[in-house]
C-alpha positions, 0 to 999 in steps of 0.5 A: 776222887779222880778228878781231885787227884788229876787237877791236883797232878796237872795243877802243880806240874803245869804251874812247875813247868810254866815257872822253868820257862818263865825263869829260862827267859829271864822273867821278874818274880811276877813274871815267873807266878803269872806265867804259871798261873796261865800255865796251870789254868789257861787251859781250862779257861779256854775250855770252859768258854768252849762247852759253856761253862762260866769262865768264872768258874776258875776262880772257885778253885782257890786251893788249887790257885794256893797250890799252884802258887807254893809249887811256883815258889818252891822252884822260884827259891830253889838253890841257883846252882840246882836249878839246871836240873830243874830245866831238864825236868820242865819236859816231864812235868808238862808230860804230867800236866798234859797227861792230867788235864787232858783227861780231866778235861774230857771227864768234865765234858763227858759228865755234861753229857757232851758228845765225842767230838766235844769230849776230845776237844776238851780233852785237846784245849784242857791238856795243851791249852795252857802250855799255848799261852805260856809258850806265847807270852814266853816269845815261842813258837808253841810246842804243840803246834811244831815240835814233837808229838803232843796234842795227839796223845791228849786226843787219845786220852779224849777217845779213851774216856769218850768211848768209855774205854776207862771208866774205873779210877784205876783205869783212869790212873793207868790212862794218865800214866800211859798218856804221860810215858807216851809224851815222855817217849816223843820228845826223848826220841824225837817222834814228829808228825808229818809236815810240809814246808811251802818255804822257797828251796833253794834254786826255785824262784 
């Protein structure tokens, strides 16, 4: 029942948030249902070619494609003057599409008896995944490579559920809760990673 309740969370808030990019960039109708499909499965695509599972499995997820496909239209037909709040929104609801798919992914690589490592990985593809080739096919630089911190906290869901810290669907529920708080603090308050530049500074040849 987790697993369904976390596919469902994480299929309509990744589908939400890959329709609000899609209409912030001016995109056509098929624009804005495409780049939510990629949104809301890119990710699990990804990881299912890297655990070896089908890629076709994707397509015996057909309510979850009806699910996506309503949750698109309803922000699509959204009244014009009601939707800059919606942008404002495109934030927490990837919080809860990464919180949800990172999980899922890494219960899915578990169930298979894959190690830690290959847990995590799902966990990391399943929960950023998508949001790589929205950002992308949108013409940006993707979040989870530069901005605030994001691919970490799908790390942790990874170790969490790799290492058996949550196994109960409760302790499943209060993980993806944290996980979603945890990607709603960064980029509220603007928590990064460290970087370095190897760009000329000024007055270096």
């Amino acid at each position: 029942m987790t697993w369904e309740v976390l596919s469902i969370i994480g299929t309509i808030a990744f589908a939400i948030s890959g329709a609000i990019v899609a209409m912030e960039e001016e995109y056509d109708l098929l624009g804005v249902y495409i780049l939510g499909i990629v949104t809301a499965f890119g990710g699990g695509a990804v990881r299912n070619l890297l655990i070896g599972v089908p890629v076709s499995a994707l397509w015996e997820q057909e309510p979850l494609f009806l699910v996506a496909l309503a949750a698109m239209t309803v922000v699509y037909l959204f009244p014009k003057q009601m939707l800059p709040p919606w942008k404002r929104w495109g934030n927490f609801f990837d919080a809860l599409g990464l919180s949800a798919f990172a999980i899922q992914g890494a219960l899915y690589a578990a169930k298979m008896g894959h190690p830690l490592s290959a847990v995590i990985v799902a966990a990391v593809l399943t929960g950023s995944g998508g949001g790589i080739i929205r950002d992308v096919l949108a013409g940006r630089k993707p979040l989870v490579l530069h901005a605030e911190i994001y691919a970490a906290w799908a790390i942790l869901a990874g170790l969490a559920v790799g290492l058996k810290w949550t196994d109960s669907p409760v302790e499943l529920y209060m993980l993806f809760i944290a996980v979603a708080a945890l990607r709603i603090l960064s980029y509220t308050y603007g928590w990064k990673l460290p970087r370095r530049s190897v760009g000329e500074t000024a007055g270096e040849p």
